[in-house]
Backbone as a chain_set.jsonl record, in Angstrom:
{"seq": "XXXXXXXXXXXXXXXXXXXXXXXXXXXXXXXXXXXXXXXXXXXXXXXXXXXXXXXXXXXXXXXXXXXXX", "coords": {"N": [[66.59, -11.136, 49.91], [68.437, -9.363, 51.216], [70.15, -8.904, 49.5], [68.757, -7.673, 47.281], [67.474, -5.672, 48.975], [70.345, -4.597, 49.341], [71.387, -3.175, 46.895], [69.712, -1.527, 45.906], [70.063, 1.873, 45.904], [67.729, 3.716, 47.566], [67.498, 2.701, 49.983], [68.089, 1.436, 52.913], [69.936, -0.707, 54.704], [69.961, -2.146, 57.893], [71.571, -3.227, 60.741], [70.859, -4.269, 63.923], [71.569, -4.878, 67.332], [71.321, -5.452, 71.001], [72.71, -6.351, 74.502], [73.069, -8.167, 77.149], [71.805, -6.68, 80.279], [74.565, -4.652, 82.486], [75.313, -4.126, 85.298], [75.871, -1.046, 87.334], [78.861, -0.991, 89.2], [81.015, -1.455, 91.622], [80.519, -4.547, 91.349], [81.192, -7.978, 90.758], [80.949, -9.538, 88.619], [80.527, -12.587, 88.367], [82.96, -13.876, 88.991], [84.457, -12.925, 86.388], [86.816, -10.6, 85.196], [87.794, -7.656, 84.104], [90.1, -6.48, 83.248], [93.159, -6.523, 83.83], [94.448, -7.069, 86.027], [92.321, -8.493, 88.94], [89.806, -7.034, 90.117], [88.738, -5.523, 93.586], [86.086, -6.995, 94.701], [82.376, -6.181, 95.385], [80.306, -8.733, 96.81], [77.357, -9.213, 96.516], [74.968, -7.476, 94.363], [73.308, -5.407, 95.825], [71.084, -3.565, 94.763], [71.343, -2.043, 92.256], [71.929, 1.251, 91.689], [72.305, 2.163, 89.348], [72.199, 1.195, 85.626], [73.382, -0.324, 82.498], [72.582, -1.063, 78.974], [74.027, -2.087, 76.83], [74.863, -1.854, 73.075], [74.451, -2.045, 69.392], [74.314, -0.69, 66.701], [74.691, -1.332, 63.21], [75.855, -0.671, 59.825], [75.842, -3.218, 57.068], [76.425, -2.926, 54.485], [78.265, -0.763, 54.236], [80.201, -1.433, 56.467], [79.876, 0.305, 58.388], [79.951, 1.527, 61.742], [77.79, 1.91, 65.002], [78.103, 2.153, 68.579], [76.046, 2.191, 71.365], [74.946, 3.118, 75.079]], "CA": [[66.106, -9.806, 50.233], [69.314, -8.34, 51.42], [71.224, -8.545, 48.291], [67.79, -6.714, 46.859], [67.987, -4.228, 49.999], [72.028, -3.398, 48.886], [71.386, -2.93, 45.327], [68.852, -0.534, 45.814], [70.519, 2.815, 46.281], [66.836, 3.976, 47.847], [67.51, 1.152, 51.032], [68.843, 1.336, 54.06], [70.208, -1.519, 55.401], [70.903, -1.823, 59.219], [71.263, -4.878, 61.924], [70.452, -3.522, 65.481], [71.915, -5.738, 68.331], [71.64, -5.344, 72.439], [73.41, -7.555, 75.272], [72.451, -8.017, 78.835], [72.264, -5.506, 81.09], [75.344, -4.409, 83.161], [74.707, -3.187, 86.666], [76.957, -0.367, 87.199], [79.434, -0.628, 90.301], [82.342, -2.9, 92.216], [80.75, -6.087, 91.288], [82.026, -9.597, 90.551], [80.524, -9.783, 87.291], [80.722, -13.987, 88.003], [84.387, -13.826, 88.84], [85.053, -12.229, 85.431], [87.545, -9.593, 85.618], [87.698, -6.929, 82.754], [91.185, -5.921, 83.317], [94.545, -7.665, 84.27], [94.245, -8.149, 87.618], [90.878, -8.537, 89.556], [89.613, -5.673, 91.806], [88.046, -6.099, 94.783], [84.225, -6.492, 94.457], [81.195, -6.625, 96.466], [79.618, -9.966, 97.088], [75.943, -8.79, 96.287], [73.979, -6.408, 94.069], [72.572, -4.618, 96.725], [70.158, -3.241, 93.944], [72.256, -0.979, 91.708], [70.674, 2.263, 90.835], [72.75, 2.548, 87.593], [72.604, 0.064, 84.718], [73.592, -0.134, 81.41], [72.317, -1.966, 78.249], [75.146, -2.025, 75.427], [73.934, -2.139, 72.283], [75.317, -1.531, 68.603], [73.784, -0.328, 65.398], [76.181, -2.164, 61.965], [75.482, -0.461, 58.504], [76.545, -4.159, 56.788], [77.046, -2.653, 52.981], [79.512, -0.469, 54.48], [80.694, -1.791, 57.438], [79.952, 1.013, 59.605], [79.357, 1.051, 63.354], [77.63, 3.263, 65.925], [77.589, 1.817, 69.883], [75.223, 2.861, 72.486], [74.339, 1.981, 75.976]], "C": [[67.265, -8.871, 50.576], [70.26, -7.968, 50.144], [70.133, -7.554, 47.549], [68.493, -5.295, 47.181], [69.557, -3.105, 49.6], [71.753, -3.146, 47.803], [70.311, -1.544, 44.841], [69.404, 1.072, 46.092], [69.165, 3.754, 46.963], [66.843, 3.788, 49.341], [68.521, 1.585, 51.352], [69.334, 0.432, 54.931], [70.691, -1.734, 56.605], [70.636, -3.36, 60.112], [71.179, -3.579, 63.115], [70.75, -5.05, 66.297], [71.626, -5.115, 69.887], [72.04, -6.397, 73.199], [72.575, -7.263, 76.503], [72.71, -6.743, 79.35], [73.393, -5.327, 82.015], [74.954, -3.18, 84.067], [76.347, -2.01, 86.97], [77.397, -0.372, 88.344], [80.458, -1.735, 90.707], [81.415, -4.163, 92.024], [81.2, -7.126, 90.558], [81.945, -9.762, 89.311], [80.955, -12.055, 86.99], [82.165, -14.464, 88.26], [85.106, -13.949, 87.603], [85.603, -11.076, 85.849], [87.492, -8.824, 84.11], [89.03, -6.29, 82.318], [92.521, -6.974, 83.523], [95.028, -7.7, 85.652], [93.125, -7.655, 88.623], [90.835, -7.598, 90.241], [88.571, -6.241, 92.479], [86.456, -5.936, 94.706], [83.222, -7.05, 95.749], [80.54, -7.973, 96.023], [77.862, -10.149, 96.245], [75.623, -7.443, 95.251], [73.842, -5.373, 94.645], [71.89, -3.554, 95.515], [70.582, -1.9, 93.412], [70.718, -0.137, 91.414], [71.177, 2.507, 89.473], [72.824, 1.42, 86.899], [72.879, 0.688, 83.548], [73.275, -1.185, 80.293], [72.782, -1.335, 76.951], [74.057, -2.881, 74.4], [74.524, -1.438, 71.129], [74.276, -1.4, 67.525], [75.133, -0.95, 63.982], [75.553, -1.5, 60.903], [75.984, -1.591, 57.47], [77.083, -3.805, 55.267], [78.396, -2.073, 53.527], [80.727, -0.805, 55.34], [80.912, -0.591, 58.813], [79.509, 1.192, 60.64], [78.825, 1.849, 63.898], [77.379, 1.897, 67.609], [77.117, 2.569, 70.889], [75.001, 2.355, 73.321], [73.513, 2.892, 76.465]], "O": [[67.158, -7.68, 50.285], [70.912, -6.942, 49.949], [70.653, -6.507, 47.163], [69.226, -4.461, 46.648], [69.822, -1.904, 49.562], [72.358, -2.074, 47.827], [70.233, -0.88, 43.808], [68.608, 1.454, 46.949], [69.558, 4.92, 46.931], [66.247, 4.628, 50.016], [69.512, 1.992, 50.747], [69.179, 0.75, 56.11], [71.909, -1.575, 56.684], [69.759, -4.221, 60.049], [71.399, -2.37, 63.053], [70.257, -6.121, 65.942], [71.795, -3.897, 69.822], [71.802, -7.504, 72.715], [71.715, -6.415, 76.741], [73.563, -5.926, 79.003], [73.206, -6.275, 82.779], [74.557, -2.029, 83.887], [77.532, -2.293, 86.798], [76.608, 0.208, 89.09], [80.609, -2.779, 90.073], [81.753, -5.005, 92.856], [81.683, -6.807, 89.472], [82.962, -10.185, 88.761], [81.398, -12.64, 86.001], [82.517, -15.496, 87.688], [86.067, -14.705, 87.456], [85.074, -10.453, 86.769], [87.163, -9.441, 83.097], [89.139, -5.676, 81.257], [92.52, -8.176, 83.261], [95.932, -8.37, 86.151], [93.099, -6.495, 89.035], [91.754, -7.258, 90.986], [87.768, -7.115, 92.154], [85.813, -4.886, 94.662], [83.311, -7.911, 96.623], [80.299, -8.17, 94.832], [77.447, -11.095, 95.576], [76.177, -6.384, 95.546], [74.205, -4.323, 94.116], [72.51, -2.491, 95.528], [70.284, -0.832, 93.947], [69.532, -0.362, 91.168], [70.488, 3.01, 88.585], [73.484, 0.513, 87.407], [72.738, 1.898, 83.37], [73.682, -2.311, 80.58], [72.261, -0.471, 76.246], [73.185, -3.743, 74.509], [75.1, -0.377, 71.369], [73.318, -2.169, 67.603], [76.351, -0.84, 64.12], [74.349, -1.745, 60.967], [76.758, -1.024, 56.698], [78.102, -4.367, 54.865], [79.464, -2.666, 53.372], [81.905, -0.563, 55.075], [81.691, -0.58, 59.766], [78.294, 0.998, 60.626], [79.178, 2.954, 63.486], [76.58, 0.961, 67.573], [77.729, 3.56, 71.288], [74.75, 1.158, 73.182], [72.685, 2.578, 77.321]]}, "num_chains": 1, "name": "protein.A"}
């Protein structure tokens, strides 16, 4: 079906992905660090009010991207 889907100049082919949510603020993230050397984080949650859920759109004929969170 996808080799159909590309061949069709009519067809739109897209993947759609999302990841976990990321709470937005100083925490631990598991004692993962995202940088090159750890910053100081809070212990707890304490029940973020901001999150974020990353998430990408792929056009695979062309290889083009769009990311959103």
């Amino acid at each position: 079906m996808n080799a159909q889907a590309d061949a069709d100049p009519e067809t739109l082919r897209l993947s759609i992905d999302t990841k976990a949510t990321v709470h937005v603020g100083l925490y631990s993230r598991g004692g993962k660090s995202r940088g090159i050397k750890a910053v100081e984080a809070w212990d707890h949650d304490m029940r973020p009010k901001e999150k974020f859920v990353p998430g990408g759109i792929l056009e695979p004929v062309s290889g083009k991207s769009f990311l959103f969170f």
